[in-house]
C-alpha positions in Angstrom: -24.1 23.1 -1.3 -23.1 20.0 -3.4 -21.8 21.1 -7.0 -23.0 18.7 -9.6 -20.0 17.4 -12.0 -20.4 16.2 -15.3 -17.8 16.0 -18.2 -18.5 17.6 -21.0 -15.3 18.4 -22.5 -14.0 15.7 -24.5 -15.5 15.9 -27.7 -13.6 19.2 -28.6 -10.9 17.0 -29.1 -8.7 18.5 -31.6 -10.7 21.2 -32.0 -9.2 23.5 -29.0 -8.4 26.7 -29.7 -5.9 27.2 -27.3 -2.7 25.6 -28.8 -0.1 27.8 -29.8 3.2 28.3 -31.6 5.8 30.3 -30.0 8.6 31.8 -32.8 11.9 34.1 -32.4 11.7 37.3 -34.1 14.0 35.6 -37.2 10.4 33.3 -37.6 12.7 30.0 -35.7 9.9 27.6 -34.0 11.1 27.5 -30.6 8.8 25.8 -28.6 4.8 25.5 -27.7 2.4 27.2 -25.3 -0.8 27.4 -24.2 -3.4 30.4 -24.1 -4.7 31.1 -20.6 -8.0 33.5 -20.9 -7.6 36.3 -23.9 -3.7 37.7 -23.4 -1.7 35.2 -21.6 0.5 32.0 -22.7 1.7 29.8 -20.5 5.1 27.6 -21.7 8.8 26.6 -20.4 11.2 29.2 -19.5 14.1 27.5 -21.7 11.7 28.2 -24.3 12.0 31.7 -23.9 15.4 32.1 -23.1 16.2 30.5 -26.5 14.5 33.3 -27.8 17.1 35.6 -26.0 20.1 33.2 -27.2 20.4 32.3 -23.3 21.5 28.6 -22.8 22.7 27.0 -19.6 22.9 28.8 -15.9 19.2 30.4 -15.6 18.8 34.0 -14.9 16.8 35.1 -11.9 15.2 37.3 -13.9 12.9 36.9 -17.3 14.8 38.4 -20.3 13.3 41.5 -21.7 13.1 39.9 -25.7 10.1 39.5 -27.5 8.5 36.4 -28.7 6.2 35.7 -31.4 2.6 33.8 -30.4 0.9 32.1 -33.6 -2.9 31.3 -33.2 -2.0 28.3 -34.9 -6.4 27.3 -33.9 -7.0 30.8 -34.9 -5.7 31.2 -38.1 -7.7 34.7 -39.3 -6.4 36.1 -36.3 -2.5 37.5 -36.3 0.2 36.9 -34.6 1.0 38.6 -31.6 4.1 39.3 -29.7 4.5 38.6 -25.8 7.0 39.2 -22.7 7.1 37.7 -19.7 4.1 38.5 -17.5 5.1 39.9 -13.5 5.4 36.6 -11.6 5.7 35.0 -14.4 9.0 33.6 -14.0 10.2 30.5 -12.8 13.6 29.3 -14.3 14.9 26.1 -14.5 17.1 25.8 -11.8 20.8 23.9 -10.8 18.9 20.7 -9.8 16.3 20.9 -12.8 13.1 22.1 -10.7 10.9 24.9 -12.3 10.9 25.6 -16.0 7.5 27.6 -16.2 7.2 31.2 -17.7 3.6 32.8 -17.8 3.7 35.6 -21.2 1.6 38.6 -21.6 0.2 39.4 -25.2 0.3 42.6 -26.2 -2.7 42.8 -28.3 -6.0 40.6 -26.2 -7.5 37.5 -28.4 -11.3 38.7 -28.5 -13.7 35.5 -27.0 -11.1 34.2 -24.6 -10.8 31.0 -25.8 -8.1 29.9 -23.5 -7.7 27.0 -21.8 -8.9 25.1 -18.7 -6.2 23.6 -16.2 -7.5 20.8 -14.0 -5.9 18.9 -11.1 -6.7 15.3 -11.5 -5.1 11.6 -10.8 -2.3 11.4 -12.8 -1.7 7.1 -12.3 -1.9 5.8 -15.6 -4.0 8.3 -16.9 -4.4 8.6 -21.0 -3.1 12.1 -22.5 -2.2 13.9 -25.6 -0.2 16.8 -26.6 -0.1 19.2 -29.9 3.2 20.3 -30.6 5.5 21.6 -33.8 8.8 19.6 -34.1 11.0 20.5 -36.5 9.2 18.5 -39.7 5.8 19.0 -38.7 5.6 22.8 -38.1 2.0 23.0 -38.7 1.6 20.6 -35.6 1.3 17.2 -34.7 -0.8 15.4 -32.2 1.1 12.4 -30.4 -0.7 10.3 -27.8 0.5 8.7 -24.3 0.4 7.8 -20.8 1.3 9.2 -17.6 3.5 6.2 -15.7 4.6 8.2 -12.2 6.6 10.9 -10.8 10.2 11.4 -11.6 13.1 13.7 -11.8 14.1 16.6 -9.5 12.0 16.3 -6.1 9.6 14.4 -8.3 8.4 17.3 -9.8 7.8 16.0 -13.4 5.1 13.1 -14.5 6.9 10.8 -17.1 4.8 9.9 -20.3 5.4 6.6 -21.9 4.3 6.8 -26.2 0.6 4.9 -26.7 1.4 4.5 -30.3 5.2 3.4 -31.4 6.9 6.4 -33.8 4.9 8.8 -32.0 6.5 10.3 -29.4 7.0 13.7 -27.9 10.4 15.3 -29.0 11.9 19.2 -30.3 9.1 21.7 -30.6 6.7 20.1 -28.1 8.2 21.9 -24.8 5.2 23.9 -23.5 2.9 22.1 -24.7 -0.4 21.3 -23.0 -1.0 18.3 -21.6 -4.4 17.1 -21.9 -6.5 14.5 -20.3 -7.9 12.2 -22.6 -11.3 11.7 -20.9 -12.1 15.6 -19.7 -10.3 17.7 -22.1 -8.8 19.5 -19.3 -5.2 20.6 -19.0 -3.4 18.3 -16.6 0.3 19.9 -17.1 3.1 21.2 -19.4 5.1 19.1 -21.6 9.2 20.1 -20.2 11.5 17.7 -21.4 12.2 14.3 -24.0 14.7 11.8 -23.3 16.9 12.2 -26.6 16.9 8.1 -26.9 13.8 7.4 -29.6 14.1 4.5 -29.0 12.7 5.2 -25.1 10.4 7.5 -26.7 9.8 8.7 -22.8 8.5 11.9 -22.2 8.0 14.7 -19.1 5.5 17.0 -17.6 4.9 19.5 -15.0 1.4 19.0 -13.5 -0.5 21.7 -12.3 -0.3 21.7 -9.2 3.7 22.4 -9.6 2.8 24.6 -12.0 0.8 26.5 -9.3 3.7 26.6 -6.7 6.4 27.7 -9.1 3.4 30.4 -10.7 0.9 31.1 -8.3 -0.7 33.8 -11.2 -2.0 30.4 -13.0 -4.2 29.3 -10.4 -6.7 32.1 -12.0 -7.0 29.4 -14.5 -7.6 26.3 -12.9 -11.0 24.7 -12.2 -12.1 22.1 -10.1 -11.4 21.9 -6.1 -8.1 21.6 -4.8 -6.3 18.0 -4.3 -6.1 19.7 -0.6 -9.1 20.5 1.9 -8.3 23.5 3.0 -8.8 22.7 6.9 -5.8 19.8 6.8 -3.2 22.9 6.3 -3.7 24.8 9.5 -0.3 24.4 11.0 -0.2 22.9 15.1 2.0 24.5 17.5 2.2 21.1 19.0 5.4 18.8 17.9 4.0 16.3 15.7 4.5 12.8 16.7 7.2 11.2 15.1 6.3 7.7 15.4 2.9 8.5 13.2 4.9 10.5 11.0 7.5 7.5 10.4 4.5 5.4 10.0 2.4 7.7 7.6 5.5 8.4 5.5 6.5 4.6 5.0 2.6 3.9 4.2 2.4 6.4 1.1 6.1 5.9 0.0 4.3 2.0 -0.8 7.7 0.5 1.1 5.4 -1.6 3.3 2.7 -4.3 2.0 -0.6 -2.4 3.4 -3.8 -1.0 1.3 -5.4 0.5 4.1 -4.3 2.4 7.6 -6.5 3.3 10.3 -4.6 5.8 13.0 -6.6 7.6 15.6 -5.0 11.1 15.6 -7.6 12.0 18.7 -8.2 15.6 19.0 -7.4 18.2 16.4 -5.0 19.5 18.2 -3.0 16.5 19.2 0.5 15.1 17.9 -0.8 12.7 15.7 -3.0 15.4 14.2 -0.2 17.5 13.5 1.9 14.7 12.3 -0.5 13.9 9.5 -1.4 17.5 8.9 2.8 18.0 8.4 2.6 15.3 5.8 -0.2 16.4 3.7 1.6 19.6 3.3 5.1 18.7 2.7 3.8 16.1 0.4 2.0 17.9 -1.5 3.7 19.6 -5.0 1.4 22.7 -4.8 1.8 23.4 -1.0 5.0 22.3 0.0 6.6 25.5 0.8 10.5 26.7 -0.1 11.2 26.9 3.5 10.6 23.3 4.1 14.0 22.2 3.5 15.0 19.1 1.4 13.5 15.6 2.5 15.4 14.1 5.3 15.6 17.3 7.2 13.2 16.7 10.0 10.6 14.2 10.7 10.0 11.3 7.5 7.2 12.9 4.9 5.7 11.2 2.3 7.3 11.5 -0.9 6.1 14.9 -2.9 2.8 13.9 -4.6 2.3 11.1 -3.1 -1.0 11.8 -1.5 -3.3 12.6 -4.3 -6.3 13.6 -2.4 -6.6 15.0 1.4 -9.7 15.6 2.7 -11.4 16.3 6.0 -14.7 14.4 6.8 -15.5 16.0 10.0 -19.4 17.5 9.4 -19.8 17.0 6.3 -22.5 14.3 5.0 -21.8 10.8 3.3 -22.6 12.3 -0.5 -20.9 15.5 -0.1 -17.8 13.8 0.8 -18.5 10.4 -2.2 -19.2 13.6 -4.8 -15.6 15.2 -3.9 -14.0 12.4 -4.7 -15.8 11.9 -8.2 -15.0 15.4 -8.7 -11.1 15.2 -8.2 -11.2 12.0 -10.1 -12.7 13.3 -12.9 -15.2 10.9 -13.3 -18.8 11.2 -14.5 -21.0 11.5 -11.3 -25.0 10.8 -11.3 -27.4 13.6 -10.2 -28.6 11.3 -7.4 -26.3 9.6 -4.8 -23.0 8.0 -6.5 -23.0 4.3 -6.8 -20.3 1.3 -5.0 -18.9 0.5 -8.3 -17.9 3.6 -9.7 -16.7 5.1 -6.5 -14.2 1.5 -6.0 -13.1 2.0 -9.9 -12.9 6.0 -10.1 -10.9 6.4 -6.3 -7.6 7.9 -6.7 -4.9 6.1 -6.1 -4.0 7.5 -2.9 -6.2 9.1 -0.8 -5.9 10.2 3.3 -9.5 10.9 5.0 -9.3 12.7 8.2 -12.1 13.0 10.8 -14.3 10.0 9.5 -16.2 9.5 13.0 -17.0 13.0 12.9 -18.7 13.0 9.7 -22.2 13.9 10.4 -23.3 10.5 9.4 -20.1 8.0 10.5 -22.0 4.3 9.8 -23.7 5.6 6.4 -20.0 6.8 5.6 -18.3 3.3 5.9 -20.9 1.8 4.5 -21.3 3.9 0.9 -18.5 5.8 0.7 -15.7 4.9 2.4 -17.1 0.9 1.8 -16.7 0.7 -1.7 -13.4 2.5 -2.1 -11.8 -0.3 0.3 -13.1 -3.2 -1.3 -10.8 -2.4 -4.0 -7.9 -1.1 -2.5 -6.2 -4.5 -2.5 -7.0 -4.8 -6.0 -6.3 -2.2 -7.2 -3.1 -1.6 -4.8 -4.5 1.2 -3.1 -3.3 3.7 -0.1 -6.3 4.6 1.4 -5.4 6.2 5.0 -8.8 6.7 7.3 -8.4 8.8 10.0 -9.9 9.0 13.4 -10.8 11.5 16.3 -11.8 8.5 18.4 -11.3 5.1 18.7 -15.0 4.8 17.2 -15.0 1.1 18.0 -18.4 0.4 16.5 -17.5 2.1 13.2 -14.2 0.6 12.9 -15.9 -3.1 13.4 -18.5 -2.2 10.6 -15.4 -1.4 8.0 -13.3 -4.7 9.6 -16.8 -6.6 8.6 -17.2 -5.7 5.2 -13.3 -5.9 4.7 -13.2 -9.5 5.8 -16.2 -10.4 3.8 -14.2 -8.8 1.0 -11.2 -11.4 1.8 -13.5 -14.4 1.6 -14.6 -13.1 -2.0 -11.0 -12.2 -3.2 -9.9 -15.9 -2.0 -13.0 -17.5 -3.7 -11.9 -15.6 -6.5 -7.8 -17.1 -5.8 -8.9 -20.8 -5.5 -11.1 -20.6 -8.7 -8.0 -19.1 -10.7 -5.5 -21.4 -9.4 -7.5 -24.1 -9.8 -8.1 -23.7 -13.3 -4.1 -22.8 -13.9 -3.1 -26.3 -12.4 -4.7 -27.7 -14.8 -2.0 -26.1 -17.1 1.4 -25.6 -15.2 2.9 -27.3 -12.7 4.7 -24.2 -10.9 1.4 -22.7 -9.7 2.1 -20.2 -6.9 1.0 -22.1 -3.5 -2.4 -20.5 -1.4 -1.6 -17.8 1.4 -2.1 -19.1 5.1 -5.8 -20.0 6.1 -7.8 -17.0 7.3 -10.6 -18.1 9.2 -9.5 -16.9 12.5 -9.6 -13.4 11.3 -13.6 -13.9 11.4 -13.6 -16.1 14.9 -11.4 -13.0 16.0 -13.9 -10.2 15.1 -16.6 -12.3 16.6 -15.0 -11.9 19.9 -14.0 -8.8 19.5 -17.7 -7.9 18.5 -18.8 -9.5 22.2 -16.0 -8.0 24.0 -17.0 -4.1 22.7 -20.4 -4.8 24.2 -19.0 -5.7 27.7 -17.5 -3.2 30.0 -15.6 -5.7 31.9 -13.3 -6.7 28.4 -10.2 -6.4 28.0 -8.9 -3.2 26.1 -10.5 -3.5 22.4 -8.9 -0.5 20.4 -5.6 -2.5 20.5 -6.8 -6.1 19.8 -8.9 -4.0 16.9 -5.7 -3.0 15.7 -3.9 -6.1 15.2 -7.1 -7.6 13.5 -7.2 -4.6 10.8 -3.9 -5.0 10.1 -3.9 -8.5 9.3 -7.1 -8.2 7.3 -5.5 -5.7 5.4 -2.4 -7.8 5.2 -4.6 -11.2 4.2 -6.2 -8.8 1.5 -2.8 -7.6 -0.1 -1.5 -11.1 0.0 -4.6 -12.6 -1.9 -4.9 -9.4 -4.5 -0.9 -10.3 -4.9 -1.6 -14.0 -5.6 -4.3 -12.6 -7.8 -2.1 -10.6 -9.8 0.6 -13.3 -10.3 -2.6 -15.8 -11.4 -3.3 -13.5 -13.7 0.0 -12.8 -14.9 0.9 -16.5 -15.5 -2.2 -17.2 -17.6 -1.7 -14.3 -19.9 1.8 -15.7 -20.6 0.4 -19.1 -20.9 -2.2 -17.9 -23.6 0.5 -15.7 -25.4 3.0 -19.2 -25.7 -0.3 -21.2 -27.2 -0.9 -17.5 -29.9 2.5 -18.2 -30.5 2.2 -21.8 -31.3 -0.2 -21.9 -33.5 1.4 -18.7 -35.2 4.5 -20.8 -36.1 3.0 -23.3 -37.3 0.9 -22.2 -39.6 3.9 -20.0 -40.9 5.3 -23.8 -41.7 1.9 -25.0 -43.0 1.8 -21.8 -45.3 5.9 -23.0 -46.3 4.8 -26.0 -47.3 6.9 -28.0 -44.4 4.3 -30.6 -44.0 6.9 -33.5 -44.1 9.7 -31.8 -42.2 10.6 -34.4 -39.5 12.4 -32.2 -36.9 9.8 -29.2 -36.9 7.3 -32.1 -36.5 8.7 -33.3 -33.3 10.1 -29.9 -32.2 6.3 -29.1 -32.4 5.0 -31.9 -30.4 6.8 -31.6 -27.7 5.9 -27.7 -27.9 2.2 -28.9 -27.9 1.9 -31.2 -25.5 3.5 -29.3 -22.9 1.2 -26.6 -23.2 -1.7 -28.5 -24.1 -1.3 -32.5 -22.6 -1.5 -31.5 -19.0 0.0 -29.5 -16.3 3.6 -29.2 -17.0 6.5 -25.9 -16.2 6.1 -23.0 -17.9 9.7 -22.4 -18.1 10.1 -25.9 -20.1 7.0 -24.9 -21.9 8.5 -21.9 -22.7 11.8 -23.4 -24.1 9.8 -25.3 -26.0 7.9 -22.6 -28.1 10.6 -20.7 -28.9 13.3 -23.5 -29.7 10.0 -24.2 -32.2 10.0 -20.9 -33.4 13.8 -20.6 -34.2 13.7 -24.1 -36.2 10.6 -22.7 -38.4 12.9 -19.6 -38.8 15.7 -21.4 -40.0 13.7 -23.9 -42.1 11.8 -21.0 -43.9 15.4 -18.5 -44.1 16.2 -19.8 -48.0 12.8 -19.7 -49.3 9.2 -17.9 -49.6 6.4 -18.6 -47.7 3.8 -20.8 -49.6 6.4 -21.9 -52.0 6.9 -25.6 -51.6 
């Protein structure tokens, strides 16, 4: 059965009332937490040790003290003291991994109004926190983004501030996490760097929240970032050459959007090879025992496969509404559209088994389809693997990719066009592509023949350099894009300046007059360097600085 998914949660936006404020026995704020169901609070371990005066080397095992839990949400409800719940415990160890504890109230809050924990994207993804530094104890609210994994074994998430002066610091360690869009718990706030000035932040998402305390999964919804069939171990040694190759693909160290491998049977090398990687990758499966990376065949780095499913007999739609699920994104009661499966895919995503989906054709065209249109764009790793060599399949998704490529160079020209008009140093266009089509059109006569020469091979080459022509004209894209914004941002600046001389009444001041010319017609008498154009601006900016530095503005 296909669950329907709708969000609903994001209106109760400060209104949770599942925040909570965790106090010594002496009434010192020591940290925050976060109510799971009716008696349980989950925050960092450090949190608690300072309640037991602990600091440095963590203990094995969870001190024995007290803590205080305020319904800070719930204020006609008491207080209620907590311990550490059994296997609740994961301290923060020598290399800085762990840092969860899981609490037991002693008295149950009536209504469970505990919180929700959700696996989701992380990339860029909008959050908030409600924490009680040291001169807001009644709680502040501070807004950011999630910009990547960091720290020990890229455990941790870092958070970068949305709003300058408001950034996570003292008091906020335990704190929930919360997606922006859903509502849901994504993680636990850990650690601050000390700097305000960086204002960066870090969090443990759930799903290493669920390997260092498997007693939370009782509180997380949603599916798992993991299909369940993709962690059946293989007594066959996995290939190391697809290993090497699937590692370097989600590690980003090569410029590819999109990898096709045919693993073949289940059971084969390859299989096992990808099946290793979606394990060891992943922060909520990768067991103890697995050693530290470098011991064995390459894996991807930890988290860097967002979402792992298996394709093989499941329909189109089941398969397009997973996806919408994970992502958290608001799926229709009918069949999901193109454009919200290309802008809600995660950011990395392996599909195994996609010729063995009941429907293979209908899954390349509105599943699979849509996602890799935009994986160039939107720098994607979408890996699609195969049972077979599923030639006819394979040619349909090489069809619509290449189409894509005409489109996304269309798109190139256009932009570069209309930059030359304004700089000189416009980035040149990549390598003509047109015997990428001539090539599928032979390769589309040769599959039909039985006397061609091998096609799985020759169909590999060609994906690759579609996929490479795509990256290289989503790059150009980018750098378009990026050299226009700074182009706009020198004119703002311009015409910033001098109306701050205007408004100083430096109407007659011969240098600024010229220094300002030259500014303008660089950026606005033809194509000219941006780096001189640049110059320019800012040499005019300093002379209105220094003109304007004895006297007010609008005085004459």
């Amino acid at each position: 059965m296909i669950r329907e998914y709708h969000v609903t949660m994001k209106d109760s936006h400060g209104r949770q009332p599942w925040p909570v404020r965790i106090r010594g026995d002496g009434g010192l704020v020591l940290g925050s937490g976060t109510l799971l169901g009716d008696r349980h609070v989950l925050t960092c371990a450090h949190v608690v040790d300072r309640a037991a005066g602990r600091r440095g080397a963590a203990s094995v095992e969870p001190p024995a003290v007290r803590v205080l839990v305020d319904l800070v949400r719930l204020p006609h409800l008491a207080a209620r003291g907590a311990r550490v719940a059994p296997g609740g415990w994961a301290p923060m160890a020598a290399d800085g991994r762990g840092d969860v504890a899981l609490l037991e109230l002693g008295d149950p809050v009536a209504g469970q109004p505990g919180a929700r924990l959700r696996r989701l994207p992380l990339w860029q993804r909008p959050i908030y926190a409600f924490g009680f530094p040291k001169e807001f104890s009644e709680g502040e609210t501070v807004h950011a983004v999630l910009d990547g994994r960091v720290g020990p074994g890229n455990e941790q998430v870092q958070m970068i501030p949305a709003n300058p002066g408001l950034w996570v610091r003292g008091g906020f360690s335990g704190a929930a996490a919360v997606d922006s869009a859903t509502g849901h718990v994504v993680g636990m706030i850990v650690a601050y760097y000390s700097d305000p000035a960086a204002g960066r932040s870090f969090m443990i998402p759930v799903e290493t929240l669920l390997r260092h305390v498997p007693e939370v999964a009782r509180w997380v919804v949603g599916g798992s970032s993991v299909d369940e069939t993709l962690t059946v171990g293989s007594a066959r040694p996995e290939d190391s050459g697809a290993a090497g190759l699937i590692a370097g693909f989600f590690s980003r160290s090569s410029a590819r959007n999109v990898l096709v491998v045919v693993a073949g049977h289940p059971d084969s090398a390859v299989a096992a090879a990808l099946r290793r990687a979606v394990v060891l990758s992943s922060p909520e499966l990768r067991p103890p025992s697995a050693g530290p990376p470098g011991s064995g065949p390459p894996v991807p780095p930890l988290g860097s496969i967002e979402l792992s499913l298996d394709a093989a007999g499941k329909p189109p739609r089941e398969i397009a509404r997973r996806i919408l699920e994970f992502a958290g994104a608001d799926a229709p009661a009918g069949d999901p559209g193109a454009d919200l499966l290309g802008a809600a895919a995660p950011r990395s995503v392996l599909i195994d088994g996609v010729d063995a989906s009941t429907d293979p054709k209908g899954f390349v065209a509105d599943v699979l389809g849509p996602i890799v249109d935009r994986a160039a764009e939107r720098d994607l790793r979408v890996l699609l693997s195969f049972r077979g060599t599923a030639v006819d399949v394979r040619l349909d998704l090489l069809a619509r990719r290449l189409t894509a490529l005409r489109a996304e160079r269309a798109r190139a020209r256009e932009q570069r066009r209309a930059l030359a008009e304004r700089l000189t140093d416009v980035p040149a266009e990549p390598a003509p592509t047109a015997g990428l089509r001539v090539a599928l059109t032979r390769l589309r006569a040769a599959a039909a023949r039985s006397d061609a020469p091998p096609v799985p091979e020759r169909l590999a080459d060609l994906e690759r350099a579609t996929d490479r022509a795509l990256h290289d004209a989503a790059r150009l894209r980018r750098r378009l894009a990026e050299l226009a914004h700074a182009h706009r941002q020198l004119r703002g600046l311009l015409d910033a300046q001098r109306a701050r001389a205007l408004a100083g009444g430096l109407t007659e001041h011969r240098e600024l007059g010229v220094a300002y010319r030259r500014a303008h017609d660089l950026l606005r008498g033809g194509p000219s360097p941006l780096a001189e154009a640049t110059a320019a601006v800012y040499g005019y900016a300093d002379e209105v600085r220094r003109a304007l530095g004895d006297r007010r503005e609008g005085e004459p």
